[in-house]
C-alpha positions in Angstrom: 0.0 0.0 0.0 1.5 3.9 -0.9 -0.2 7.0 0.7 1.2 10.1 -0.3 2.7 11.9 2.4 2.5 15.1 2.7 5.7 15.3 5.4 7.7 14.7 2.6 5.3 15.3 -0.6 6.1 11.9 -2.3 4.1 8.3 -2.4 5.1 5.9 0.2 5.1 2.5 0.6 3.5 2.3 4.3 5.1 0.4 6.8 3.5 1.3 10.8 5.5 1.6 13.3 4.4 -1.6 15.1 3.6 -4.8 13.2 0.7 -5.6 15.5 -1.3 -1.9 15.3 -2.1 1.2 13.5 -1.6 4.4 15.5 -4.1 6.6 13.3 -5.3 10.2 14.3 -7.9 12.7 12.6 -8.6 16.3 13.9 -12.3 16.7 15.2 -14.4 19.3 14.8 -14.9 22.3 16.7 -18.5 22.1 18.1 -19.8 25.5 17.7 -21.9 24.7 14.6 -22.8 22.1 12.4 -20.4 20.3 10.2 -21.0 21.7 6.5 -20.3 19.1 3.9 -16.8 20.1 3.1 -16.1 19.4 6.6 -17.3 16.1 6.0 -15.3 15.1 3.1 -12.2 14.8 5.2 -14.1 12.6 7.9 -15.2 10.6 4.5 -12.1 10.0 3.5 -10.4 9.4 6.3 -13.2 6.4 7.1 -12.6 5.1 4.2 -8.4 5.4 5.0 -9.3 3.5 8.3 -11.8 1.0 7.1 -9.1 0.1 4.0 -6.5 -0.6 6.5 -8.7 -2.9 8.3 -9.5 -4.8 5.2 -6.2 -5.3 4.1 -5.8 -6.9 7.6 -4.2 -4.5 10.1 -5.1 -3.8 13.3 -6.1 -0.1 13.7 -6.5 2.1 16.9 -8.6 5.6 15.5 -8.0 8.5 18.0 -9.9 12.0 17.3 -10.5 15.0 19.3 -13.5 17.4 19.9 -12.4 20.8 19.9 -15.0 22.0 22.8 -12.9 24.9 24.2 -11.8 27.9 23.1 -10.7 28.3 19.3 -9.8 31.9 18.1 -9.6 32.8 14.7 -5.9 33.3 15.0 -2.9 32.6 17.0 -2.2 36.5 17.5 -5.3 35.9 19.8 -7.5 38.0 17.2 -11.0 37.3 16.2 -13.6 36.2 17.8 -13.8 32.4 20.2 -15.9 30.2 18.2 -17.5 28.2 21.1 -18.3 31.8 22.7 -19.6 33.1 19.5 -22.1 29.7 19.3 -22.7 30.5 23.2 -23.8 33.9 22.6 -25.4 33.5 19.1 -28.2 30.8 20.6 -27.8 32.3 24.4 -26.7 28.9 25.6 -23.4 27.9 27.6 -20.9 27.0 26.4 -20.9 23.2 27.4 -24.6 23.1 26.4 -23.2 24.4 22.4 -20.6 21.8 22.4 -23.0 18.6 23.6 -25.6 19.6 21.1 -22.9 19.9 18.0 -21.0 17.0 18.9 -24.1 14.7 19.0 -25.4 16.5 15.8 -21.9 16.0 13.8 -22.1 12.4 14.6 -25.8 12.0 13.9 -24.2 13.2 10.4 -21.5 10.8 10.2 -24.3 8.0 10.9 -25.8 9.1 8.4 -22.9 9.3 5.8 -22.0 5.6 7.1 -18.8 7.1 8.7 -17.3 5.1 11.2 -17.1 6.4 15.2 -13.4 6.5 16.0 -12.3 3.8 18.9 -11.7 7.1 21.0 -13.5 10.6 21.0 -11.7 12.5 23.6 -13.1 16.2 23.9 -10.3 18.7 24.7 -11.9 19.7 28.1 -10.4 16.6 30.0 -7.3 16.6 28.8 -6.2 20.3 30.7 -3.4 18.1 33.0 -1.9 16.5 29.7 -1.5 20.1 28.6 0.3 21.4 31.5 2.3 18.5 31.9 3.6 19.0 28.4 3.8 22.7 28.6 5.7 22.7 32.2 8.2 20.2 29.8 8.9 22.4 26.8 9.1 25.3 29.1 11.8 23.7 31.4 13.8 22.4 28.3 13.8 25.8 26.9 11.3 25.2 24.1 8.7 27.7 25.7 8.7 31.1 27.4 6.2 33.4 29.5 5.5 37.1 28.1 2.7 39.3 28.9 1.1 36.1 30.9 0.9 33.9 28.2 2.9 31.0 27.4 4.3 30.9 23.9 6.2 27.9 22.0 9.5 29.4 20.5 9.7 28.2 16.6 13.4 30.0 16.8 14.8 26.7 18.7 13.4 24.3 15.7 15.8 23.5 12.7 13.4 23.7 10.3 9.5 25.2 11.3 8.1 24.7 7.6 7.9 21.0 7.3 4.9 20.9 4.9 5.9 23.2 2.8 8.5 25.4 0.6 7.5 28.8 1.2 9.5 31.5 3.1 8.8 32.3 6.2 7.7 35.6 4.8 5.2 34.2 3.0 3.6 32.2 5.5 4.1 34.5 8.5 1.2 34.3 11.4 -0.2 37.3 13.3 1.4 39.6 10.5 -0.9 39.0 7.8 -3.3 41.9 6.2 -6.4 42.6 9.0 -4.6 40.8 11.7 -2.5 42.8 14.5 0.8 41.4 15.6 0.7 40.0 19.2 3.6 42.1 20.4 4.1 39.3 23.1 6.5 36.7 20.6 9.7 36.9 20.3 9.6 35.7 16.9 6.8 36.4 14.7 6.1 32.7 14.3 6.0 31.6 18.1 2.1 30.4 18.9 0.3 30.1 22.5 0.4 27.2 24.4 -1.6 28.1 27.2 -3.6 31.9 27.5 -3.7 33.7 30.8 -4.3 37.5 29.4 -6.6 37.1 26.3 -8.7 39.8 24.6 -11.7 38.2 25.9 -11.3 38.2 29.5 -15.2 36.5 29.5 -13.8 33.3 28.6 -16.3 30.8 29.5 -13.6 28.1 29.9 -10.5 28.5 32.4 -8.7 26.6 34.6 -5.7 26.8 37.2 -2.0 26.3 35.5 1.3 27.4 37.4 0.7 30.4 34.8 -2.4 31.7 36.0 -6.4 30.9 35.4 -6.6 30.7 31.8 -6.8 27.8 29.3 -5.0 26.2 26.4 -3.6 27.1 23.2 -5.8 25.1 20.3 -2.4 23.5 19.0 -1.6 21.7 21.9 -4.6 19.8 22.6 -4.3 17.2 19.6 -0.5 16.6 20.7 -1.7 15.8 24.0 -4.9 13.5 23.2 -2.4 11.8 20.6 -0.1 11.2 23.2 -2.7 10.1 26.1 -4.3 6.9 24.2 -1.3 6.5 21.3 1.9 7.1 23.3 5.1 8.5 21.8 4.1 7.6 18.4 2.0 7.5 15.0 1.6 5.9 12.2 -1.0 8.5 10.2 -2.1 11.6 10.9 -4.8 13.2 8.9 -7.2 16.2 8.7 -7.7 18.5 6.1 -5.6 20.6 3.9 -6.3 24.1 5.7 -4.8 22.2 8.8 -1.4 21.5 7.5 -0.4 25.0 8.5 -0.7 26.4 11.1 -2.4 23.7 13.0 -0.2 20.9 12.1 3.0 22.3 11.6 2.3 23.6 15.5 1.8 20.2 16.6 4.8 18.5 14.9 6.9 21.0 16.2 5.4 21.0 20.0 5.3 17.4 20.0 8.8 16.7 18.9 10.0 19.1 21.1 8.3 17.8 24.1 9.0 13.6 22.8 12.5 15.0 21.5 11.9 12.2 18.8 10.0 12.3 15.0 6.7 12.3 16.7 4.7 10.9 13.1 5.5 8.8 9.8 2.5 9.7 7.3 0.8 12.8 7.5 -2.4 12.7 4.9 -4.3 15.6 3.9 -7.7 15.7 2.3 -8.2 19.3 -0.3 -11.2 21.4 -0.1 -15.0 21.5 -1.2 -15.1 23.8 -3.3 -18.4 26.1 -5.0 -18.4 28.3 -7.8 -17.5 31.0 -5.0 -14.4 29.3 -3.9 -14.0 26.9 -0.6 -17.1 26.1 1.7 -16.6 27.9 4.9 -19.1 28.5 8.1 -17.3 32.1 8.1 -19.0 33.1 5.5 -22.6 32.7 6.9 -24.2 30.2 4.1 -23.0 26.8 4.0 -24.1 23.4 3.4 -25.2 20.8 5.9 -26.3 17.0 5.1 -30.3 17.8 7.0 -30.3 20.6 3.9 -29.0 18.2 1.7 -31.7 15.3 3.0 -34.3 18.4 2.7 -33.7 18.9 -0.9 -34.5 15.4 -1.8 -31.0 14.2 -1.5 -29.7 10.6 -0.3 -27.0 11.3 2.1 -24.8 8.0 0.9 -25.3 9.8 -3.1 -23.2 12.4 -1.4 -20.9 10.1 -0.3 -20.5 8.5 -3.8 -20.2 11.9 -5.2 -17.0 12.3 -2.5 -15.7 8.8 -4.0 -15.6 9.7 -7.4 -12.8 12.0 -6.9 -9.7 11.7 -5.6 -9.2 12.8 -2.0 -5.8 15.2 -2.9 -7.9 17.3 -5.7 -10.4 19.8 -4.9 -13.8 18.5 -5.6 -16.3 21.1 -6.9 -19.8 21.3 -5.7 -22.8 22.0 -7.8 -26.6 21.0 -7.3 -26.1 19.1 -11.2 -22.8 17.4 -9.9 -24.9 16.2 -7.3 -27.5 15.3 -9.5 -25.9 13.1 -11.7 -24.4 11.6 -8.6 -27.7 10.6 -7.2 -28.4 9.3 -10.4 -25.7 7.4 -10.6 -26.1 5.8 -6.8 -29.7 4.9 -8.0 -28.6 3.1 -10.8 -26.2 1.1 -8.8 -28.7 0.2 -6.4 -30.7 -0.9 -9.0 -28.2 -3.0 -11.3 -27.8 -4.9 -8.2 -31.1 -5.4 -7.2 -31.3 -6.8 -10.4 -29.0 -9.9 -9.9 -30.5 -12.8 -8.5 -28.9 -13.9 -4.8 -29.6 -17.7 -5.6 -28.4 -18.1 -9.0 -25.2 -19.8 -8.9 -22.3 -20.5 -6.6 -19.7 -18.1 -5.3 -16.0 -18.7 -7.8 -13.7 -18.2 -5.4 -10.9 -17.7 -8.0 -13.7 -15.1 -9.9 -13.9 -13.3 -6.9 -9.8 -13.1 -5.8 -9.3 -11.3 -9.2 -12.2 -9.1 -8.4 -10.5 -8.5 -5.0 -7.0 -8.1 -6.9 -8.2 -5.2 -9.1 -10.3 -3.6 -5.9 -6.7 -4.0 -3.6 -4.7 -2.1 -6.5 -6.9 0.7 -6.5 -7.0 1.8 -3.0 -3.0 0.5 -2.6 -2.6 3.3 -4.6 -2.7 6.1 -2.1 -6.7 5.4 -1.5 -7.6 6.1 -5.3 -11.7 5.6 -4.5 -12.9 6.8 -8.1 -11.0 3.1 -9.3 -12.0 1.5 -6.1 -15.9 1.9 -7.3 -15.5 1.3 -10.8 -14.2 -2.2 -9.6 -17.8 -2.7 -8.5 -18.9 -2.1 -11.8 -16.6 -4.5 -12.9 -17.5 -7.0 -10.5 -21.3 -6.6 -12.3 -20.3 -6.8 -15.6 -18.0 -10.0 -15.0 -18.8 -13.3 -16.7 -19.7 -15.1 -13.8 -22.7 -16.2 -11.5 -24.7 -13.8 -9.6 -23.7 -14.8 -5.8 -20.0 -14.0 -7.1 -21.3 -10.8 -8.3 -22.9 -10.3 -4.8 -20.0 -11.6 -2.8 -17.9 -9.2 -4.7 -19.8 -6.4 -4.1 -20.7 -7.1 -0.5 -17.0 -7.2 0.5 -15.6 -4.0 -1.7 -18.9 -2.4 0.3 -17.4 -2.6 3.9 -15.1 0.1 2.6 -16.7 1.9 0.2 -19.5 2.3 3.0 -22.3 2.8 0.5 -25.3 0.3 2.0 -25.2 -1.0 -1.7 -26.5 -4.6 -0.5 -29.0 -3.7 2.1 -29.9 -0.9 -0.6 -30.5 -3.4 -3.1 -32.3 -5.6 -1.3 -35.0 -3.5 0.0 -35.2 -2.6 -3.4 -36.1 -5.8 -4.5 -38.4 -6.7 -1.7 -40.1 -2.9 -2.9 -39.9 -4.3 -6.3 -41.9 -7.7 -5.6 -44.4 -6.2 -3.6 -45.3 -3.5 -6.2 -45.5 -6.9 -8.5 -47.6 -8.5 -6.6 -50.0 -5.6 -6.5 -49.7 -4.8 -10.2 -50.5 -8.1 -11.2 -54.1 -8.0 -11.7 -53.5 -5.9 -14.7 -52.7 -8.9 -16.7 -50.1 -8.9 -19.1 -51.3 -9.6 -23.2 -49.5 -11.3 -25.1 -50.0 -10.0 -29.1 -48.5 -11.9 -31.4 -46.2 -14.0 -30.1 -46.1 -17.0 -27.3 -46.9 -16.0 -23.9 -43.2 -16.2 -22.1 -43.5 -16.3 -18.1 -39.6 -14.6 -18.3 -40.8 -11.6 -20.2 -44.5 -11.0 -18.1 -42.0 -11.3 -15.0 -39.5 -8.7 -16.4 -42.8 -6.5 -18.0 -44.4 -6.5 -14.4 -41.1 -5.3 -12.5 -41.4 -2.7 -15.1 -45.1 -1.5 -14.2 -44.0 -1.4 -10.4 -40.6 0.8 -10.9 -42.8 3.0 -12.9 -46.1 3.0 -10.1 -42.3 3.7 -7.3 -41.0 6.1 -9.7 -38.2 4.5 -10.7 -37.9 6.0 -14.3 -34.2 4.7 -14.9 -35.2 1.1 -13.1 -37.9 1.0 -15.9 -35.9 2.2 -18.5 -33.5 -0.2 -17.9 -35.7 -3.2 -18.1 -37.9 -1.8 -20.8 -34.2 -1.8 -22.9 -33.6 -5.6 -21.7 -36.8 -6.8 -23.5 -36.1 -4.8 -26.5 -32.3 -6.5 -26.6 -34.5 -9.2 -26.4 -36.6 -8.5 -29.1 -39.9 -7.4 -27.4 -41.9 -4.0 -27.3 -44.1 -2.9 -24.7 -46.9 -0.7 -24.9 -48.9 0.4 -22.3 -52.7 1.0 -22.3 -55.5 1.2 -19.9 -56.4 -2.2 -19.8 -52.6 -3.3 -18.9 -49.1 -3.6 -20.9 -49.5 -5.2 -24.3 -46.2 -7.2 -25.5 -45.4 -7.7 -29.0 -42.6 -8.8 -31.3 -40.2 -5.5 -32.1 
């Protein structure tokens, strides 16, 4: 298997650390909204990362965070808190914001058939971990106190920019355009590890630290939930693009500085969601959320499929058509395998290794998804029975997370019953021998059209013409004749 790694913008072949686990990490969310859908294409991504790794027979421990205390929209201490901001906007506490937005960001991932991590730690109960780590960097000389903060000194770090090529101009935090320099740092890329004197001295959330009452830098918390159920080391880390700097690059350099060892081997990040306006982001007010997407008539998995399609290191662009001809497309699916009949034939075990081969290569090949589900097309198309077309499918489907065999049998069961109550319209024969096949094949037809199932119909009504029969329809029931 090769992921590209970010750390050192190449493929790699992945080797873990420990031959009997997989130490694998992905940032939360901060819970002082919902999760919008670009949001949710990391967490997709990564679920399929995790669920991959546990197909190909590894092990894996999955550790993520919930960002439930303060986040500012800077590390010059600028902006606004975001938990505060969710406090204030629906006159709730703070505690009350983050419960309600961490239960609705899983409800989401339920419903996107994304995997709950083996451990959910929310930042709130880790405040010893930080202070243990901080007390560390500060007595090793990695850390310093100014204006009753304690800051994380980049200018004892060989190299700061790990992720990147860019000069330090470039990338420089706290000095960009709208933000004011926090005259506290001794170097303009130093970032807080723990606030005592903050421009929003009605912080909900502060605790006692041999600094003062105050709480924690954001940075530091994923270092210090990493380390509390991981230890000293990781195999993956992963979160989204906008994360590798500061966010990431922050942690690397705390954590290494505090382990005073390479802290992580793979670092994976997933690129944004875009519109036609540019990236999807809460900050600008509108954004999309998977109940608007459910409102609008949309399957929540279709949005997952529309996610697979793409590869996870391009931006994907979002449109209402894209997402169209995705749910389309998921339809279809559903419907080529409710199609196949779960009795006919027995399972060819060397069918269905070369099925698995092609599948394997795909996602070996740093998680290329948009392969990954063409193999299930393959898998239908292959010259072979239909319970080797089902097996196949059925085991690709415990990565690709897309319900595509519990889909497909409701459908069928939907389809039989919509039979069943169809069938007093008989079918005529005109012309030609009455053929039990074809009056089974016309009267699935006549129920997808009574469920709506235009493409379901379509596609049978273009079987029996491939097989040489028309179909009309009339009032007294569906008349087949020779084409």
């Amino acid at each position: 298997m090769k992921i590209y790694n970010s750390l050192t913008r190449t493929k790699e072949e992945f080797v873990p650390n420990h031959p009997d686990i997989v130490k694998m990490y992905t940032c939360g969310p901060t819970v002082y909204h919902f999760a919008h859908i670009g949001n949710l294409r990391s967490y997709i991504m990564e679920d399929i990362l995790e669920k991959y790794l546990r197909y190909a027979g590894y092990n894996v421990k999955r550790v993520m965070n919930i960002t439930d205390v303060g986040h500012l929209t800077s590390d010059a201490d600028e902006g606004e808190d975001k938990m505060l901001k969710g406090a204030r906007r629906e006159h709730k506490t703070v505690m009350e914001i983050a419960k309600f937005y961490t239960d609705a960001f899983f409800a989401d991932c339920e419903k996107l058939n994304i995997k709950r991590p083996d451990v959910v730690e929310p930042a709130t109960h880790c405040i010893d971990d930080y202070i243990r780590i901080i007390t560390k960097l500060l007595d090793t000389g990695y850390a310093y106190q100014a204006g009753g903060n304690v800051y994380f000194d980049t200018s004892k770090l060989e190299k700061y920019f790990v992720f990147n090529d860019f000069s330090e101009e470039d990338l420089a935090v706290g000095v960009r355009e709208g933000v004011e320099e926090d005259e506290n740092k001794r170097n303009k890329n130093d970032f807080v590890l723990w606030f005592t004197k903050s421009k929003f001295e009605d912080q909900a959330l502060k605790w006692d630290s041999p600094w003062g009452v105050g709480y924690p830098g954001w940075h530091i918390e994923c270092s210090a939930i990493s380390m509390r159920h991981l230890g000293g080391d990781l195999d993956i880390h992963c979160g989204g693009i906008d994360n590798a700097f500061p966010h990431h690059t922050n942690e690397i350099a705390q954590s290494e500085a505090y382990l005073g060892h390479k802290w992580c081997n793979y670092w994976m990040h997933v690129r944004h969601l875009n519109t036609a306006g540019g990236k999807m982001s809460k900050s600008k007010g509108e954004f999309l959320t998977v109940s608007l997407l459910e409102e609008k008539g949309y399957d929540p998995l279709a949005y997952r499929l529309f996610c697979l399609q793409s590869h996870y290191r391009r931006n994907l662009v979002f449109s209402w058509e894209n997402l169209d001809n995705a749910q389309g497309a998921y339809n279809k699916l559903i419907a080529k395998i409710a199609a196949l009949d779960p009795n006919q034939g027995e399972i060819d075990e060397s069918v269905l290794s070369a099925l698995d081969e092609k599948f394997r290569a795909a996602l070996d090949n740093d998680l290329n998804t948009s392969l990954a589900v063409t193999a299930v097309y393959d898998a239908l198309k292959a010259d072979t029975s239909d319970r080797t077309k089902l097996a196949a499918v059925a085991r690709f489907d415990t990565v690709l997370g897309l319900d595509l065999i519990a889909r497909a049998d409701k459908r069928r069961e939907e389809l039989k019953k919509q039979a069943a109550e169809v069938k007093t319209q008989a079918v005529a024969f005109e012309g030609c021998e009455p053929d039990p096949e074809i009056e089974k094949l016309v009267e699935e037809r006549a129920a997808a059209k009574k469920a709506k199932n235009f493409a379901e119909a379509d596609r049978i009504r273009g079987e029996l013409t491939a097989r040489g029969y028309a179909v009309i329809d009339t009032a007294n029931g569906p008349v087949v004749k020779r084409a």
